[in-house]
N, CA, C and O atoms as a GROMACS GRO file, in nm:
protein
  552
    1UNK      N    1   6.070  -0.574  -5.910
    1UNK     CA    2   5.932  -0.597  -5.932
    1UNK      C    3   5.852  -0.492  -5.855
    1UNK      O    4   5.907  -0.452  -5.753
    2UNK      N    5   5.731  -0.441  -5.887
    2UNK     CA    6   5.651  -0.341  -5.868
    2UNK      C    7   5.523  -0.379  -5.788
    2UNK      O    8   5.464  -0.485  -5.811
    3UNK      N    9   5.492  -0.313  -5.719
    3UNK     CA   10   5.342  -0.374  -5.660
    3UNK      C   11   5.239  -0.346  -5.696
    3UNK      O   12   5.188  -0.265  -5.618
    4UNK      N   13   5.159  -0.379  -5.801
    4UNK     CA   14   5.034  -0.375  -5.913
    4UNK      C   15   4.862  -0.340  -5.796
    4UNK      O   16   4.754  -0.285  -5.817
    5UNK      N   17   4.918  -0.399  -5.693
    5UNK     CA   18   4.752  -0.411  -5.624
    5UNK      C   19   4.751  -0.245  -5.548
    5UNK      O   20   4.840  -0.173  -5.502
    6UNK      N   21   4.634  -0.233  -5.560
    6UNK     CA   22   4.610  -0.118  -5.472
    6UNK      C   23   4.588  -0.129  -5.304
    6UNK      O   24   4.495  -0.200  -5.265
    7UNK      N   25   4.675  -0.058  -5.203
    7UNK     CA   26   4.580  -0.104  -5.106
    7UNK      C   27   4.458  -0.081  -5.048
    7UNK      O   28   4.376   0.003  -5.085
    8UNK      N   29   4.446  -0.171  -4.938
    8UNK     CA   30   4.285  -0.165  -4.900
    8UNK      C   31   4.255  -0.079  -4.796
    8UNK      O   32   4.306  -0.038  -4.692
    9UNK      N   33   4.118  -0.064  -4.886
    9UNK     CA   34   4.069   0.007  -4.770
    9UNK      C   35   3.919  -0.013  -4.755
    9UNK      O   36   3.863  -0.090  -4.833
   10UNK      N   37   3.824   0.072  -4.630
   10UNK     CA   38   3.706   0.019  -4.603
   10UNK      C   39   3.581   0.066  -4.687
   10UNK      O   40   3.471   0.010  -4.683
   11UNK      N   41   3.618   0.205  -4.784
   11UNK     CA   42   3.565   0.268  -4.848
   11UNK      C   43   3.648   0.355  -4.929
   11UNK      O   44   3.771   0.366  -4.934
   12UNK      N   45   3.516   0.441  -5.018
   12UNK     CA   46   3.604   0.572  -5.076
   12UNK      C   47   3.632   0.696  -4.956
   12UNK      O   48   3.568   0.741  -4.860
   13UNK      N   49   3.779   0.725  -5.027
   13UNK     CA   50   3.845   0.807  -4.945
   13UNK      C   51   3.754   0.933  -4.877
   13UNK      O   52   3.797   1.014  -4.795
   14UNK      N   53   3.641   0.930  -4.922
   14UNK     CA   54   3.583   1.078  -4.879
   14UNK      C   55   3.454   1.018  -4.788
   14UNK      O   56   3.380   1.111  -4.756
   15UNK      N   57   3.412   0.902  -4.743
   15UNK     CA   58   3.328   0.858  -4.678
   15UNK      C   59   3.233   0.948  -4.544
   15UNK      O   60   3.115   0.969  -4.517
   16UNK      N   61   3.366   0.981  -4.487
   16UNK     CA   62   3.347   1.026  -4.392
   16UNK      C   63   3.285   1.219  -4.407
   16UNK      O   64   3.238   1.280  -4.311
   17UNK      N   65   3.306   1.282  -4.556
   17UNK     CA   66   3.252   1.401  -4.496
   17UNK      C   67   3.110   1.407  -4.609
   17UNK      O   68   3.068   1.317  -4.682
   18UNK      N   69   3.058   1.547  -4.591
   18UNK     CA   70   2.956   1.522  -4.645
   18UNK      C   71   2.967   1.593  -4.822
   18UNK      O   72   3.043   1.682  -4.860
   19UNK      N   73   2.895   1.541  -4.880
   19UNK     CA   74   2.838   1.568  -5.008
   19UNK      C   75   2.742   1.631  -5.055
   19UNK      O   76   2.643   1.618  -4.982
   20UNK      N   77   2.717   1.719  -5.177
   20UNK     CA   78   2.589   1.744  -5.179
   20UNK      C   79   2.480   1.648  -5.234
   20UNK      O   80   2.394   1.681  -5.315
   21UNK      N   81   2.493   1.546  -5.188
   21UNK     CA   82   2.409   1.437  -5.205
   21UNK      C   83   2.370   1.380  -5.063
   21UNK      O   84   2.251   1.359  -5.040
   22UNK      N   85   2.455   1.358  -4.977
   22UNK     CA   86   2.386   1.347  -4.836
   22UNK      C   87   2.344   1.469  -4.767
   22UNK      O   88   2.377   1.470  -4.648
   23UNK      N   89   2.244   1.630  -4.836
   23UNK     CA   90   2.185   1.714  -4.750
   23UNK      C   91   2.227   1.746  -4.625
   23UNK      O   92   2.175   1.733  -4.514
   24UNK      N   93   2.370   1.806  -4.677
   24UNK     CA   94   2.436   1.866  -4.548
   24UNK      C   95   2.385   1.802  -4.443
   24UNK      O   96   2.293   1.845  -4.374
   25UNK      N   97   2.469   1.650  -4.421
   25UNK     CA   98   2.446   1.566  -4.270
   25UNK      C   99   2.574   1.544  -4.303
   25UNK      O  100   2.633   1.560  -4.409
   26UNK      N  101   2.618   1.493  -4.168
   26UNK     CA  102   2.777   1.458  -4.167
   26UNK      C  103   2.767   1.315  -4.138
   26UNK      O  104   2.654   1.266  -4.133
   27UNK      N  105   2.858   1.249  -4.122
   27UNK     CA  106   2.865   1.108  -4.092
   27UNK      C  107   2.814   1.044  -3.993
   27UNK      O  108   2.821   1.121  -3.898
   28UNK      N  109   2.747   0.910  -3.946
   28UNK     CA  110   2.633   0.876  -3.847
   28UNK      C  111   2.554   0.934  -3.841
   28UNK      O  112   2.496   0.928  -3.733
   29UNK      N  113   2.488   1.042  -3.964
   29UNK     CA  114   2.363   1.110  -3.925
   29UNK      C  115   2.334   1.238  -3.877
   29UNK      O  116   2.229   1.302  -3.889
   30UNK      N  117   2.472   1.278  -3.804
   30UNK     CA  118   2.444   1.399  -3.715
   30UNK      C  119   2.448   1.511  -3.809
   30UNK      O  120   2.495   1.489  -3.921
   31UNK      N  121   2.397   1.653  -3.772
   31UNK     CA  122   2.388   1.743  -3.887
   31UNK      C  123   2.493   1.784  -3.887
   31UNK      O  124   2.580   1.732  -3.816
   32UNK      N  125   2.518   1.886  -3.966
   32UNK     CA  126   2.649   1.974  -3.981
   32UNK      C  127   2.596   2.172  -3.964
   32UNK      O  128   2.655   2.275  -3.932
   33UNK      N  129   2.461   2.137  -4.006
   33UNK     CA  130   2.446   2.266  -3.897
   33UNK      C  131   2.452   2.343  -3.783
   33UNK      O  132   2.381   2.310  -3.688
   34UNK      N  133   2.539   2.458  -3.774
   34UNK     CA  134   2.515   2.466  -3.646
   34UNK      C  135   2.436   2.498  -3.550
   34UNK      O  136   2.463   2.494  -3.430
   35UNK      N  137   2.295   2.544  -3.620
   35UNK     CA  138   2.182   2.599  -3.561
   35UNK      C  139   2.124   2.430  -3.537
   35UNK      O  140   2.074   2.381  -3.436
   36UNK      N  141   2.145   2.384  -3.630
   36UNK     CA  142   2.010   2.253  -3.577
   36UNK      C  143   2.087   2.167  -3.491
   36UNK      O  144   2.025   2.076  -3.436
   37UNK      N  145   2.247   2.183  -3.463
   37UNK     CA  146   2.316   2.080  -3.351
   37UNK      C  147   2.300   2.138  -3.289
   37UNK      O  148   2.379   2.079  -3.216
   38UNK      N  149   2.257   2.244  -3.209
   38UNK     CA  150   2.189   2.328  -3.114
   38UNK      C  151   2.089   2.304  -3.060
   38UNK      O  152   2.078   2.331  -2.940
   39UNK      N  153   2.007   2.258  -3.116
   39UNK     CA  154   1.831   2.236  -3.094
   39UNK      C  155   1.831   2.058  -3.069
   39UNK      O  156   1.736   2.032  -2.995
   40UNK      N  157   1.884   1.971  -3.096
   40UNK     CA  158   1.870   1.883  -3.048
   40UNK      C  159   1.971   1.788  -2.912
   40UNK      O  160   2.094   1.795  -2.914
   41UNK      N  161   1.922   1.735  -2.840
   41UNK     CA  162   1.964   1.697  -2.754
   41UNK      C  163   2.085   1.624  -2.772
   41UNK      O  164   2.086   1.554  -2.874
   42UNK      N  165   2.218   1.620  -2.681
   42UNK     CA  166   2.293   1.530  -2.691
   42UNK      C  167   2.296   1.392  -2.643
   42UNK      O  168   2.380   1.313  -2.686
   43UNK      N  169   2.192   1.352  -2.542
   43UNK     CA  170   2.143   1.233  -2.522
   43UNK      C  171   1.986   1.213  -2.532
   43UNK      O  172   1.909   1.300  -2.492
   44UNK      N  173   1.949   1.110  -2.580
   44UNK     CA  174   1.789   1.070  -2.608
   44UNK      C  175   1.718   1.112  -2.407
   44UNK      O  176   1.770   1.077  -2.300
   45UNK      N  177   1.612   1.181  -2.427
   45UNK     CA  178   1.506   1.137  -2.353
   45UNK      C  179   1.568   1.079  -2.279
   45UNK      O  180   1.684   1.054  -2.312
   46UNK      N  181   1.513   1.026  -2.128
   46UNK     CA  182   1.479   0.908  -2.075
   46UNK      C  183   1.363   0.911  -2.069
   46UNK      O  184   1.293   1.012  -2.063
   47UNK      N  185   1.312   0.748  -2.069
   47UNK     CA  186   1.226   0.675  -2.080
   47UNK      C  187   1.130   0.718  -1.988
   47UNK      O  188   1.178   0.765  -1.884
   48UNK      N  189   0.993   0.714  -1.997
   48UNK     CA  190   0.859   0.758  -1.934
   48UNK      C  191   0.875   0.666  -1.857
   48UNK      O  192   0.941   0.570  -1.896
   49UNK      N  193   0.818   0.667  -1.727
   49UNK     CA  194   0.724   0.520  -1.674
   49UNK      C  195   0.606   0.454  -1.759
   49UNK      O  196   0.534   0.520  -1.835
   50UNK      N  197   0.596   0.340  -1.742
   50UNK     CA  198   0.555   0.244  -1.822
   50UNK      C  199   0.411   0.264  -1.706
   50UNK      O  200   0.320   0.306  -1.778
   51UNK      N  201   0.374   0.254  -1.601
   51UNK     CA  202   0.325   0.270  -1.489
   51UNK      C  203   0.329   0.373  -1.387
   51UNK      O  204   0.440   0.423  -1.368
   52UNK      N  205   0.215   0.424  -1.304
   52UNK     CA  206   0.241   0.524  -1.186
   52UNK      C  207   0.269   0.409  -1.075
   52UNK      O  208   0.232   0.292  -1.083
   53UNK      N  209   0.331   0.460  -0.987
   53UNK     CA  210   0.371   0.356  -0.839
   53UNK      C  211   0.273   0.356  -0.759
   53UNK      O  212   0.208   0.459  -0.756
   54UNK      N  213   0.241   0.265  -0.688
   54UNK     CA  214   0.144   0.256  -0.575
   54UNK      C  215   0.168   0.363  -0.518
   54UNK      O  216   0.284   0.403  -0.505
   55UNK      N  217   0.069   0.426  -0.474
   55UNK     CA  218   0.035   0.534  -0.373
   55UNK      C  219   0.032   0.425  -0.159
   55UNK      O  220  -0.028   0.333  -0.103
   56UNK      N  221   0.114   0.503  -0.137
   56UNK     CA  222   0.133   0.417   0.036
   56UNK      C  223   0.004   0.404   0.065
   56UNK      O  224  -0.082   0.490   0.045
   57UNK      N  225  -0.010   0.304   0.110
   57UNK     CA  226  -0.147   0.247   0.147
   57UNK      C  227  -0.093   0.297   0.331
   57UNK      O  228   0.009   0.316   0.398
   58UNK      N  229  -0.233   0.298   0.341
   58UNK     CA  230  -0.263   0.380   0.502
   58UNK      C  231  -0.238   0.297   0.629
   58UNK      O  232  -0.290   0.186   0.639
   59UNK      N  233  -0.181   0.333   0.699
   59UNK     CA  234  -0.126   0.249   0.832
   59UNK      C  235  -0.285   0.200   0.910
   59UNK      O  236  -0.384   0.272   0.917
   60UNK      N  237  -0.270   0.050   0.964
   60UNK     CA  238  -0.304   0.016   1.040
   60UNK      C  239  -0.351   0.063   1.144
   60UNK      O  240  -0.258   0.088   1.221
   61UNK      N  241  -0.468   0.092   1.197
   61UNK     CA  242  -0.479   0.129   1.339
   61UNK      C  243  -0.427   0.033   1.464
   61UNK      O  244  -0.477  -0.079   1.480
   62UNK      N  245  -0.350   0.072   1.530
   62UNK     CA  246  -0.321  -0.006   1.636
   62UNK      C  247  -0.396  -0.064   1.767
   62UNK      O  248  -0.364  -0.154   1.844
   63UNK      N  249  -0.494   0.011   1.763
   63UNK     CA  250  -0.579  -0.007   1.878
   63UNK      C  251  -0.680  -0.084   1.813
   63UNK      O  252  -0.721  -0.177   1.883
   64UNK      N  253  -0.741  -0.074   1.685
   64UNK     CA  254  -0.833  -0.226   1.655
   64UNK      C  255  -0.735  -0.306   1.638
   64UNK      O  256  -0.781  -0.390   1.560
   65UNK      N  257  -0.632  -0.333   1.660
   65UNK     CA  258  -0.579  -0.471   1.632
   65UNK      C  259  -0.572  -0.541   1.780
   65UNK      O  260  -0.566  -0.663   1.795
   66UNK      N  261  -0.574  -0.452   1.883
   66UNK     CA  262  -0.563  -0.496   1.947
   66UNK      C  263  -0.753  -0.506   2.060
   66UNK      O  264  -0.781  -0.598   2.136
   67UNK      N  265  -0.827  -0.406   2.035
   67UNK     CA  266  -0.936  -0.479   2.004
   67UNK      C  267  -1.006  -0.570   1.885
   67UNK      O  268  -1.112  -0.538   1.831
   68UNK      N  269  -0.963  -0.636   1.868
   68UNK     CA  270  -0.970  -0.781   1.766
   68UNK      C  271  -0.931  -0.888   1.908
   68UNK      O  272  -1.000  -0.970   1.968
   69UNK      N  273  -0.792  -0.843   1.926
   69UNK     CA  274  -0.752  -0.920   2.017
   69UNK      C  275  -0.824  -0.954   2.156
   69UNK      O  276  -0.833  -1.053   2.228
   70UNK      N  277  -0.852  -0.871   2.156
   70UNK     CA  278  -0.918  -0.866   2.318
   70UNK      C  279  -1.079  -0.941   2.263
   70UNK      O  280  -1.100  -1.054   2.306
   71UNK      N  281  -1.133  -0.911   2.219
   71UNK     CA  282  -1.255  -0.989   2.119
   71UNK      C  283  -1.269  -1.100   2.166
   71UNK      O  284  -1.328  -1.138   2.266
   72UNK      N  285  -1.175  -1.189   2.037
   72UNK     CA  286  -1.125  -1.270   2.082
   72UNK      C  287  -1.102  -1.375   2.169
   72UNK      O  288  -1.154  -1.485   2.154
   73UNK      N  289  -1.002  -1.339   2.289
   73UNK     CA  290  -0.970  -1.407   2.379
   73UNK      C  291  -1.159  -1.366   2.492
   73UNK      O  292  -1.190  -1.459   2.565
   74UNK      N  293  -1.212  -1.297   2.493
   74UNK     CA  294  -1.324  -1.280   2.537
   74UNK      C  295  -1.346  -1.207   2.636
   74UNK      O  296  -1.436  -1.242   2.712
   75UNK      N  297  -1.279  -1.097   2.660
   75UNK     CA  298  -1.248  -0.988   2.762
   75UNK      C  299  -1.391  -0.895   2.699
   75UNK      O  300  -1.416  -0.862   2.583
   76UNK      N  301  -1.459  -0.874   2.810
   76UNK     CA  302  -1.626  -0.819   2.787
   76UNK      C  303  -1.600  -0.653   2.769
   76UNK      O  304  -1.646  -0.601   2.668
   77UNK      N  305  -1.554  -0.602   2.830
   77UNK     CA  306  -1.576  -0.464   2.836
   77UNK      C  307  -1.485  -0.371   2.800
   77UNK      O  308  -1.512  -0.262   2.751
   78UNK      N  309  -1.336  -0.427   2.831
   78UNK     CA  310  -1.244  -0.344   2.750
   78UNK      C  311  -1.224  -0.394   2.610
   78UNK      O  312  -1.105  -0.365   2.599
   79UNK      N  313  -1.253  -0.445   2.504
   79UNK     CA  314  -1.274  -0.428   2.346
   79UNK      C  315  -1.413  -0.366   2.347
   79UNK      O  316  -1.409  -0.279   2.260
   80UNK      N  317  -1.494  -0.368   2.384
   80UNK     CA  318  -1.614  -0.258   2.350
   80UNK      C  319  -1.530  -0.096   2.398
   80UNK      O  320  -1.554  -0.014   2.309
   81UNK      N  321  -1.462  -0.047   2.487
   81UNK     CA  322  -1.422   0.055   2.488
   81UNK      C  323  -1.317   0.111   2.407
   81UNK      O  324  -1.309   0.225   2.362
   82UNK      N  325  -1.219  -0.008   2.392
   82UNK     CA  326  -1.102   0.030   2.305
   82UNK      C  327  -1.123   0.023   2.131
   82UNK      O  328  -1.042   0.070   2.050
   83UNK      N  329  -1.237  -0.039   2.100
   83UNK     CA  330  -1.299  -0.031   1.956
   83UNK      C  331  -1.364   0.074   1.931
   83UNK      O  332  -1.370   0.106   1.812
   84UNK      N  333  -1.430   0.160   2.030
   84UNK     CA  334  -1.477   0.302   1.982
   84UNK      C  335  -1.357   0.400   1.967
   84UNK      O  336  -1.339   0.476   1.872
   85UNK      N  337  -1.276   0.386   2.078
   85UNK     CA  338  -1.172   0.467   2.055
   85UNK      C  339  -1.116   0.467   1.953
   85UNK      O  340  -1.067   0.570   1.907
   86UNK      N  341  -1.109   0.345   1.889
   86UNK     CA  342  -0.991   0.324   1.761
   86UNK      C  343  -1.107   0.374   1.655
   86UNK      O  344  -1.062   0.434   1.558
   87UNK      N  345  -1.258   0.357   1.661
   87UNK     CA  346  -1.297   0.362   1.514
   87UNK      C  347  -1.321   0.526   1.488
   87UNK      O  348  -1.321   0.571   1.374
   88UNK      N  349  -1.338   0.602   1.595
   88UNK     CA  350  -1.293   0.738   1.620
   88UNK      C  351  -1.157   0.776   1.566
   88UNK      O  352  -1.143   0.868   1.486
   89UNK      N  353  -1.038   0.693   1.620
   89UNK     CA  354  -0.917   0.737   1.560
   89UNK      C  355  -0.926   0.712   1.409
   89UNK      O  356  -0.865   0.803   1.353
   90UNK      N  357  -0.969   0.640   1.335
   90UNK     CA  358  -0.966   0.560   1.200
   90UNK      C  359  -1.022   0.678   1.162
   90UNK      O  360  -0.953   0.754   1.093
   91UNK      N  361  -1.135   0.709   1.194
   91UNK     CA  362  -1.199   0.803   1.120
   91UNK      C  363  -1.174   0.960   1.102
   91UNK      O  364  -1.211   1.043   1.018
   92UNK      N  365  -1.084   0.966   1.232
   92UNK     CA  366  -0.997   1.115   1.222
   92UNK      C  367  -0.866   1.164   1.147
   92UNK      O  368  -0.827   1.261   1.082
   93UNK      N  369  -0.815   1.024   1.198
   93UNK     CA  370  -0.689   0.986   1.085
   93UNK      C  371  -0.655   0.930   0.957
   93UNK      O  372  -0.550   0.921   0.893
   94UNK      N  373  -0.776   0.895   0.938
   94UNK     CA  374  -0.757   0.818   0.758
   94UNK      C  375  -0.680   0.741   0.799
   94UNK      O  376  -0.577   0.764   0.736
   95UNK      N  377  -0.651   0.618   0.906
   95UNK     CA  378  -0.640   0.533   0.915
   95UNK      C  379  -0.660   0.364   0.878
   95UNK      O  380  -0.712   0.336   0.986
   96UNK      N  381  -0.658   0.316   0.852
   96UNK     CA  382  -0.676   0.173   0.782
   96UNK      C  383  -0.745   0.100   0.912
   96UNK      O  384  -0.735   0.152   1.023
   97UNK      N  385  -0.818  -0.028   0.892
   97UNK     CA  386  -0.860  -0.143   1.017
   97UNK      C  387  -0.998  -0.122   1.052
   97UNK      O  388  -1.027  -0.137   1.170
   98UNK      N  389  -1.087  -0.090   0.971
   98UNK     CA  390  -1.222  -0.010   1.033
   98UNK      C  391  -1.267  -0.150   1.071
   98UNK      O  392  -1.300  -0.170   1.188
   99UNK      N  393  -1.272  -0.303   0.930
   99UNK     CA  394  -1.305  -0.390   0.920
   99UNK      C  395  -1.228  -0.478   1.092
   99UNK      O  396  -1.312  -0.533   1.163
  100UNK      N  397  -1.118  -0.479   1.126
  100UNK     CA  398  -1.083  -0.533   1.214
  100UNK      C  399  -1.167  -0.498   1.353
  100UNK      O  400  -1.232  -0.573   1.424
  101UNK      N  401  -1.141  -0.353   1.366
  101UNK     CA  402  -1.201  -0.282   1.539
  101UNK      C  403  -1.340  -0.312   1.526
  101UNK      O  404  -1.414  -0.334   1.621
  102UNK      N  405  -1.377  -0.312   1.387
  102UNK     CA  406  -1.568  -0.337   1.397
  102UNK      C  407  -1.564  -0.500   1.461
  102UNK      O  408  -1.621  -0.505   1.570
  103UNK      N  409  -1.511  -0.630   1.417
  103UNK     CA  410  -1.537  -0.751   1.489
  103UNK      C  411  -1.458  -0.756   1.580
  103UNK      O  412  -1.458  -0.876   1.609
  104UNK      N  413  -1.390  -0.706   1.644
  104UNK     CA  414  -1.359  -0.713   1.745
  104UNK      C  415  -1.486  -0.601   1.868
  104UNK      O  416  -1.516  -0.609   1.988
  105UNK      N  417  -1.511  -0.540   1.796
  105UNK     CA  418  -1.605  -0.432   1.881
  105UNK      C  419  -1.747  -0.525   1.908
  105UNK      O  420  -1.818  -0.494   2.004
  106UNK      N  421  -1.782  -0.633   1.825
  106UNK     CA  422  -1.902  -0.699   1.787
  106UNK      C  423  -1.870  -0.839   1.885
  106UNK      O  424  -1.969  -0.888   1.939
  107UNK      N  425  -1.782  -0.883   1.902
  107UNK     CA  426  -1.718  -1.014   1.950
  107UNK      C  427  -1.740  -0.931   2.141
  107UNK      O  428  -1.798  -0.988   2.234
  108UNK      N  429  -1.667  -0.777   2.150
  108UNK     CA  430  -1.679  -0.769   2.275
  108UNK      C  431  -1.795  -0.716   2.333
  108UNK      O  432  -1.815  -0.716   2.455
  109UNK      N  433  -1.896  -0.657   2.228
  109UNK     CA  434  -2.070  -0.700   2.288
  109UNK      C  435  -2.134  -0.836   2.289
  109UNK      O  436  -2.237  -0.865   2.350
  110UNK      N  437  -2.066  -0.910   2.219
  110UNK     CA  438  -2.127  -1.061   2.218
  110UNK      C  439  -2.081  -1.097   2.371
  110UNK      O  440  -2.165  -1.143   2.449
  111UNK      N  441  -1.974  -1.080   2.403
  111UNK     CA  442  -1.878  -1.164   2.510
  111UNK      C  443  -1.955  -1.086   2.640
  111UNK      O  444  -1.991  -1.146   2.742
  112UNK      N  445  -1.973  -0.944   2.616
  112UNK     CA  446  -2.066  -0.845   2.726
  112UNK      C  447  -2.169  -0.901   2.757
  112UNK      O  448  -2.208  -0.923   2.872
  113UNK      N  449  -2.235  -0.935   2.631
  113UNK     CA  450  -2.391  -0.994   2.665
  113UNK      C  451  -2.394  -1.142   2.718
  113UNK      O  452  -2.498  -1.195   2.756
  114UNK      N  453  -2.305  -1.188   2.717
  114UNK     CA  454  -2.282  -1.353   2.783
  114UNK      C  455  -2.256  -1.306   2.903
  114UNK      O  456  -2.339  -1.354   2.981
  115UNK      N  457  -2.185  -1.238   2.956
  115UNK     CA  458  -2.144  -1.223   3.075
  115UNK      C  459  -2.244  -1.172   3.172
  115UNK      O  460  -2.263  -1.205   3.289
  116UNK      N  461  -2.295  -1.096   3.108
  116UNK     CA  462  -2.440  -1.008   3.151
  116UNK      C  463  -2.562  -1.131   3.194
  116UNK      O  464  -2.617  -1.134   3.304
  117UNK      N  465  -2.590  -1.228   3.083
  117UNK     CA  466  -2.668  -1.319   3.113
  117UNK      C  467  -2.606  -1.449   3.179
  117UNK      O  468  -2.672  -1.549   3.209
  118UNK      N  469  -2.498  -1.437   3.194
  118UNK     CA  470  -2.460  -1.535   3.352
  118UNK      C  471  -2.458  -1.449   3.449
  118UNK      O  472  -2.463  -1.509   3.557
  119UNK      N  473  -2.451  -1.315   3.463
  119UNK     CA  474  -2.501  -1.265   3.598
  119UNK      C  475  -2.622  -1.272   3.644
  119UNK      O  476  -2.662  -1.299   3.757
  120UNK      N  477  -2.675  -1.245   3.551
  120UNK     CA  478  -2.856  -1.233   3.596
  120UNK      C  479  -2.900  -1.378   3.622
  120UNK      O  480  -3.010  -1.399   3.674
  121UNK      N  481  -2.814  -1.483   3.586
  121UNK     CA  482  -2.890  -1.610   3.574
  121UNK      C  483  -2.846  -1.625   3.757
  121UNK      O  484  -2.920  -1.648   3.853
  122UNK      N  485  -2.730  -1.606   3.753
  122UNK     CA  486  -2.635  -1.628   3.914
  122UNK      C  487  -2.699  -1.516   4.020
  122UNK      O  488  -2.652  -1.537   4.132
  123UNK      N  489  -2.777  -1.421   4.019
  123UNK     CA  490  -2.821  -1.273   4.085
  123UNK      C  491  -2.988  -1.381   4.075
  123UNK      O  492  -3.041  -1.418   4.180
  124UNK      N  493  -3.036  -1.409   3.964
  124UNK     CA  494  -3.180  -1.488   3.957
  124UNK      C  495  -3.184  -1.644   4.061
  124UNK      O  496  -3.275  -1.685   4.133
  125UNK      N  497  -3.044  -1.705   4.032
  125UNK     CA  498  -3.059  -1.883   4.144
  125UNK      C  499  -3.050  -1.802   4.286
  125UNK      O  500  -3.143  -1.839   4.359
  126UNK      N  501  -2.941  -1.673   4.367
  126UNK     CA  502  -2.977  -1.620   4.418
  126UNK      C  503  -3.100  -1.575   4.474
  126UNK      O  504  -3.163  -1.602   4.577
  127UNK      N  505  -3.110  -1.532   4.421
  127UNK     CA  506  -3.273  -1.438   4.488
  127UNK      C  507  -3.367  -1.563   4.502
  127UNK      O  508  -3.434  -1.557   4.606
  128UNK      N  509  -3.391  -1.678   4.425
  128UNK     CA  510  -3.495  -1.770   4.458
  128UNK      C  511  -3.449  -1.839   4.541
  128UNK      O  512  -3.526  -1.910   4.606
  129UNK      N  513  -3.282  -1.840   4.571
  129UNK     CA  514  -3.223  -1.930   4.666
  129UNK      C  515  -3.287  -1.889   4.819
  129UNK      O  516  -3.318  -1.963   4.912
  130UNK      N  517  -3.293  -1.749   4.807
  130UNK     CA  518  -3.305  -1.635   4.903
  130UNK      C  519  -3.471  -1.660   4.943
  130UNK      O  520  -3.509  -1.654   5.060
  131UNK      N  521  -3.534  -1.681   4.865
  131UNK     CA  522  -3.680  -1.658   4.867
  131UNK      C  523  -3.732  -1.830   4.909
  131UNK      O  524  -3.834  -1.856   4.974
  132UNK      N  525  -3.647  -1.919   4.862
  132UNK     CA  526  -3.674  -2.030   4.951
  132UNK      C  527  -3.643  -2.064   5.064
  132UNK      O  528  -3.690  -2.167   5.113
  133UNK      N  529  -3.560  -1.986   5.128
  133UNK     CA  530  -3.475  -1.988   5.276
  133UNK      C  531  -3.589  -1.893   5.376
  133UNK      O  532  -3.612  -1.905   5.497
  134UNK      N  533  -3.630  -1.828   5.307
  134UNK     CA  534  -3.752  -1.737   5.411
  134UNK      C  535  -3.851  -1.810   5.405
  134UNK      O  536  -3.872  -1.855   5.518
  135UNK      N  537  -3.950  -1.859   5.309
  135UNK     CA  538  -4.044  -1.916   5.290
  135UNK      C  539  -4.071  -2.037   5.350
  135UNK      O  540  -4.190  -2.060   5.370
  136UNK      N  541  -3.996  -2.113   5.381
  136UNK     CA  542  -3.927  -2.211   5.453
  136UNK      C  543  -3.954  -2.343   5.397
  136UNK      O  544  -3.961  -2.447   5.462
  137UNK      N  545  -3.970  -2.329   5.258
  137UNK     CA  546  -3.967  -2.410   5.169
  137UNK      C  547  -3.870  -2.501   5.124
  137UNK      O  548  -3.766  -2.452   5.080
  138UNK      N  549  -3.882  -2.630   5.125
  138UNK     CA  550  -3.772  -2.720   5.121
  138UNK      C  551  -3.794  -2.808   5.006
  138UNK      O  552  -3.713  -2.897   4.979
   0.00000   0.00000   0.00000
């Protein structure tokens, strides 16, 4: 007995090259020229950014943070000195914190001027203390 069926296969035998019906391309597309497989890339592009990246945002000044601090806790005269220094540095350095060393610089004239007017009040019971002890006022 004879075997009548043909076997199989996935296509016609010539699938794979080109025809003059598929415009000199070869199989999957790619050309068969050799000038134009020349000119195009063997891998696609990569992909653009979708987005630019943050640009580094500017360091902290260290010295208003720490006039903030001093502010704060209510130290009179060194955050008024160490807040000019820093808003000087901020401003030389393109530094970050202008907003911080400014209330802290504002907190240590507030805290200056309290301190200032309990001296004068304590230098003022003084002097009348003084002026009733001569006078001999009781």
């Amino acid at each position: 007995m004879t075997n009548t069926t043909a076997p199989l296969t996935d296509g016609p035998a010539d699938a794979g090259t080109p025809t003059a019906a598929t415009d000199d391309t070869a199989a999957f597309g790619q050309p068969t020229d050799a000038h134009a497989s020349a000119s195009i890339p063997a891998y696609p592009a990569a992909p653009q950014q979708a987005y630019a990246p943050y640009p580094p945002q500017p360091k902290t000044n260290t010295l208003g943070i720490i006039t903030l601090v001093l502010g704060v806790l209510g130290f009179g005269i060194v955050p008024v000195v160490t807040g000019h220094i820093a808003l000087s540095q901020i401003k030389n350095r393109g530094e970050d914190g202008r907003g911080l060393t400014l209330a802290g610089l504002i907190l240590g004239y507030v805290t200056l001027a309290g301190w200032l007017a309990v001296a004068f009040f304590w230098i003022a019971a003084a002097g009348l203390a003084v002026i009733a002890s001569v006078t001999g006022a009781r």
